[in-house]
C-alpha positions as CSV (number, residue, x, y, z in Angstrom):
1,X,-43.8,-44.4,-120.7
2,X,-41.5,-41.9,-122.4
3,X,-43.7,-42.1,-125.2
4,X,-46.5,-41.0,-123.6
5,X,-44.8,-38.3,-121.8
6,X,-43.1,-37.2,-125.2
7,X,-46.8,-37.3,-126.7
8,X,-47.9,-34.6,-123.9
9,X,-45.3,-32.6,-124.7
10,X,-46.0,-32.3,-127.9
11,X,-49.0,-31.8,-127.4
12,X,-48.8,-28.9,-125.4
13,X,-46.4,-27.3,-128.0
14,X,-48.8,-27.2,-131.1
15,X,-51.6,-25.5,-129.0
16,X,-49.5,-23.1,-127.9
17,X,-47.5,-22.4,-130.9
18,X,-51.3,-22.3,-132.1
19,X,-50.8,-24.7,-135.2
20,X,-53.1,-24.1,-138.3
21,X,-54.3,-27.1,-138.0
22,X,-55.5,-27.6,-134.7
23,X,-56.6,-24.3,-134.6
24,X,-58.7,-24.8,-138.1
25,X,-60.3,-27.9,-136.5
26,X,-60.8,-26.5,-133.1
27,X,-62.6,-23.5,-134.9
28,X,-64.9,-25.8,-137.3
29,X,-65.9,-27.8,-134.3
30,X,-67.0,-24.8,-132.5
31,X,-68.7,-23.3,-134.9
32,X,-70.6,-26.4,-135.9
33,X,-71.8,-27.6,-132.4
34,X,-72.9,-23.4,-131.4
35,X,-74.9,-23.7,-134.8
36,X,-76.4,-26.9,-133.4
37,X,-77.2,-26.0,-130.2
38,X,-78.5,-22.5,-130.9
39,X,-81.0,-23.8,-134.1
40,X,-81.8,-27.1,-131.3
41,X,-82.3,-24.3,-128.5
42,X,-84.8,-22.4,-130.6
43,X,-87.0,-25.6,-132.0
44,X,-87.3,-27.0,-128.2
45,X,-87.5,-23.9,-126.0
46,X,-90.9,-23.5,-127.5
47,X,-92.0,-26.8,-128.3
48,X,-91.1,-28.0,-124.3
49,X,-93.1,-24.9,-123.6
50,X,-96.0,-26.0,-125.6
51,X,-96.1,-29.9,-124.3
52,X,-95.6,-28.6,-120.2
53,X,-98.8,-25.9,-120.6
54,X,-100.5,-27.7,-123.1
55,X,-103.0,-30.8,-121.7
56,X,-104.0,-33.5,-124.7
57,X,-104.6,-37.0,-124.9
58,X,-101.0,-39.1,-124.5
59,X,-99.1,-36.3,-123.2
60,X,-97.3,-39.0,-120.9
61,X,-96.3,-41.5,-123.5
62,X,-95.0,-38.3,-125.5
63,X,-92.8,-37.3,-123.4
64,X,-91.2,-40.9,-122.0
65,X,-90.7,-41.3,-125.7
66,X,-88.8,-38.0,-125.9
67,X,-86.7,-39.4,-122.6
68,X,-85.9,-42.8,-124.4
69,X,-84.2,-40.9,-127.4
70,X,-81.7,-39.5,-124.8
71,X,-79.9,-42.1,-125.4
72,X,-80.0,-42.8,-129.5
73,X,-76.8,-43.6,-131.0
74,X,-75.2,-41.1,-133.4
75,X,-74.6,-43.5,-135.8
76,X,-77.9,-43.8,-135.9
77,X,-78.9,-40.9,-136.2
78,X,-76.0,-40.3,-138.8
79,X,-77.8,-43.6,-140.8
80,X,-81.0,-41.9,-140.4
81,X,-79.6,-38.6,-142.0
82,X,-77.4,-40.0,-144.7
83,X,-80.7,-41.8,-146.2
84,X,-82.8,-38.7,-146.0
85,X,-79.9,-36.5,-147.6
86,X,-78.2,-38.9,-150.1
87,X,-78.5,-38.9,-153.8
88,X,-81.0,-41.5,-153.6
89,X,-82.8,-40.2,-150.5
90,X,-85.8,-37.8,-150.9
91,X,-83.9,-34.6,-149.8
92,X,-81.1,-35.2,-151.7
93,X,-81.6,-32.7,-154.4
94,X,-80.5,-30.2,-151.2
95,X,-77.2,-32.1,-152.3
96,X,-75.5,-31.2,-148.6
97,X,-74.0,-34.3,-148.3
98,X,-70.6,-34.4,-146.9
99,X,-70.9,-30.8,-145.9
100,X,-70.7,-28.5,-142.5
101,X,-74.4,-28.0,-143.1
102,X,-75.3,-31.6,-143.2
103,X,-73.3,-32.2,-140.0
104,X,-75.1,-29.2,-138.3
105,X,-78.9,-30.7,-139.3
106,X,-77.8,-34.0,-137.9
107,X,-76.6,-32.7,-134.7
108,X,-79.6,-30.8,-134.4
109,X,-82.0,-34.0,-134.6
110,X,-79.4,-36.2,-132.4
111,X,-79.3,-33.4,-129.3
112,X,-83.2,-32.3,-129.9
113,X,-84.4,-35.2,-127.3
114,X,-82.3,-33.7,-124.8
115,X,-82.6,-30.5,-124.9
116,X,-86.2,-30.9,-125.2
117,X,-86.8,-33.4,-122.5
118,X,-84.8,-31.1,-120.0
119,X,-86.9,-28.0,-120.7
120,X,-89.8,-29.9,-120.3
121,X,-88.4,-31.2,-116.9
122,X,-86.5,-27.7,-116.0
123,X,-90.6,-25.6,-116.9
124,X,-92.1,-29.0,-114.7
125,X,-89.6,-27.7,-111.4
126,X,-91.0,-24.1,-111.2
127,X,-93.7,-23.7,-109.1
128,X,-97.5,-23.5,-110.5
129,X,-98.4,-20.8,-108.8
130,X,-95.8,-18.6,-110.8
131,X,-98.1,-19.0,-113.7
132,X,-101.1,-18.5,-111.5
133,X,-99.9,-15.3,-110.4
134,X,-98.9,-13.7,-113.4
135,X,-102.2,-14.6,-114.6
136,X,-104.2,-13.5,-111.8
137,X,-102.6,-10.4,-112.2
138,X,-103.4,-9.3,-115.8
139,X,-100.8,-11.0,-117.6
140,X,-101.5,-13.1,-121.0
141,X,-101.0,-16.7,-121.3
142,X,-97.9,-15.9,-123.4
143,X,-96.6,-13.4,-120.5
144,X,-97.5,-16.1,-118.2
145,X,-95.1,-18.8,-119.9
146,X,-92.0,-16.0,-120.2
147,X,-92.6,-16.1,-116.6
148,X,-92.0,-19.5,-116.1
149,X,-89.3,-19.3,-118.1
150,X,-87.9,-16.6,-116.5
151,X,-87.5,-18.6,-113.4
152,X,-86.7,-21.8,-114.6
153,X,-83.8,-19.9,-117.3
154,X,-80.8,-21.5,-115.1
155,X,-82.0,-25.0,-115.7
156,X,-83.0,-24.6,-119.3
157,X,-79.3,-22.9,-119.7
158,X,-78.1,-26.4,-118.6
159,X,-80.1,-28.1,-121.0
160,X,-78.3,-26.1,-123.6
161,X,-75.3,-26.7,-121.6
162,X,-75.9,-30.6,-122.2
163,X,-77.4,-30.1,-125.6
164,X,-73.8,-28.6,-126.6
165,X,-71.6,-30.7,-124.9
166,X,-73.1,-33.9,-126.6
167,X,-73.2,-31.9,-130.3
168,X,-69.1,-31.2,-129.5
169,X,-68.1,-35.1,-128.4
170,X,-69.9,-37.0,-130.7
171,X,-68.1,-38.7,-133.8
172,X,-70.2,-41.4,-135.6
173,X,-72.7,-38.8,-137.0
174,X,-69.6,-36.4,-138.1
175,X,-67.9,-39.4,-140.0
176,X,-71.3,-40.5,-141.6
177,X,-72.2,-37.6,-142.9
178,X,-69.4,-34.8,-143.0
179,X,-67.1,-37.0,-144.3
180,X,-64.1,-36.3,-142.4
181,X,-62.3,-33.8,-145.5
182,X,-59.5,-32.1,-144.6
183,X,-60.0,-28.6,-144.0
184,X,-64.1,-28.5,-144.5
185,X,-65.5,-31.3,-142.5
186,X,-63.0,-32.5,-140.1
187,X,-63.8,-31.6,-136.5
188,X,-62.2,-32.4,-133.4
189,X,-63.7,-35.9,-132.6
190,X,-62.9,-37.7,-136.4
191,X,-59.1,-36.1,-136.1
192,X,-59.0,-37.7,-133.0
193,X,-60.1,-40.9,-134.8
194,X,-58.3,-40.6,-137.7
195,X,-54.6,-39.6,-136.3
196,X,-54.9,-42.3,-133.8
197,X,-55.3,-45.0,-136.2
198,X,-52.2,-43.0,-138.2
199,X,-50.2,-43.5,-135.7
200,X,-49.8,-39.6,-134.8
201,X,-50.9,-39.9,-130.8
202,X,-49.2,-36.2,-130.5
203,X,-51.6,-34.8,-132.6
204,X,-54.3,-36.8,-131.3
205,X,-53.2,-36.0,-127.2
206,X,-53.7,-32.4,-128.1
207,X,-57.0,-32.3,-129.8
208,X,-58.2,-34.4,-126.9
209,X,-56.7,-31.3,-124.6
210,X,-58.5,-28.7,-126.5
211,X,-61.9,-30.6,-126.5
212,X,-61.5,-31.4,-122.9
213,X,-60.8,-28.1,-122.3
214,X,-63.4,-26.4,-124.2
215,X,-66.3,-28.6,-122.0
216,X,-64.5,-27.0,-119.2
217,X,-64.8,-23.9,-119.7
218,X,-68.3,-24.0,-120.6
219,X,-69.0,-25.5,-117.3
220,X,-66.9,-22.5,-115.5
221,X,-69.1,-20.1,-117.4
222,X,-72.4,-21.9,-116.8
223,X,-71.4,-22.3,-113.1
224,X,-70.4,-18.8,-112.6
225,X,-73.8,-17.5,-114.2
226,X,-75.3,-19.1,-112.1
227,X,-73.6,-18.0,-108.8
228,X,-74.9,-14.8,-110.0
């Protein structure tokens, strides 16, 4: 029990002594899952736009398919990546392997489902006659949909919300691909892994903090933008 308690403490003392090192990770991680979600946020906003207004032949089947990927596995997704970008795969003369950029594509593809399945749902919750109306009134179809959006712009910010905080906790897909290197590729979830299995639980405790905390405060912000 000591142990533990002596772990916190520690803990508590390298983020706010702000060590290098947990503030390099902390920084890498952040920048890599806001890359992620911002690239993912602009392929799905209008591609769940297109599949709600659009009507075509297996529209249904499309988008239970999109639901079941909710819940692919990273390291499947890392698998699925690492064959595409390796030396031997056919994008490997990008040779990104084992870099912040391959690690940034993969998230993209692994939180893409979501984000896209809860626009779809989020543009499915605003009522039809928004888009009636604006059409009605003179508005283009494109006007129409920035309508829609408009309205429904809480619930799509959740989908980013979600989009985000599964890009920041995952780990298979980071170790696949990225590598875990020291001070290029490590993020918060491998360090986690990786000083747990050294044996350094302080170091581990305190990333753990830091993550937690960062999903937090995304919430708070989300929450409070939406109060107003």
């Amino acid at each position: 029990m000591n142990e533990f308690v002596q772990g916190f403490a520690t803990a508590f003392r390298l983020i706010i002594t702000l060590d290098p090192q947990v503030v390099d990770i902390t920084w890498r991680t952040l920048a890599i899952a806001l890359s992620s979600s911002l690239i993912a946020t602009m392929i799905c906003l209008p591609l769940g736009s297109l599949i709600h207004f659009k009507r075509f032949p297996g529209k249904r089947i499309l988008i239970n398919i999109i639901q079941t990927f909710y819940s692919i596995p990273t390291v499947v997704v890392g698998l699925f990546v690492f064959l595409l970008f390796s030396r031997i795969g056919p994008l490997g003369f990008f040779n990104i392997m084992f870099t912040p950029s391959i690690m940034v594509i993969g998230q993209v593809i692994l939180i893409s489902p979501i984000m896209l399945g809860l626009v779809i749902s989020a543009l499915s919750g605003v009522d039809k006659g928004v888009f009636e109306t604006a059409f009605s009134m003179g508005a283009s179809r494109v006007q129409a949909t920035v309508q829609v959006i408009r309205e429904a712009r809480y619930a799509i910010l959740s989908a980013m919300t979600m989009g985000f905080g599964r890009a920041i906790s995952e780990v298979g897909l980071a170790l696949m691909v990225g590598g875990n290197i020291r001070g290029f590729t490590r993020v918060i979830t491998t360090a986690i892994s990786l000083e747990t299995s050294r044996g350094d639980v302080e170091l581990s405790i305190a990333l753990g903090i830091i993550l937690i905390f960062l999903a937090l405060i995304i919430n708070v912000v989300l929450n409070r933008l939406q109060q107003r």
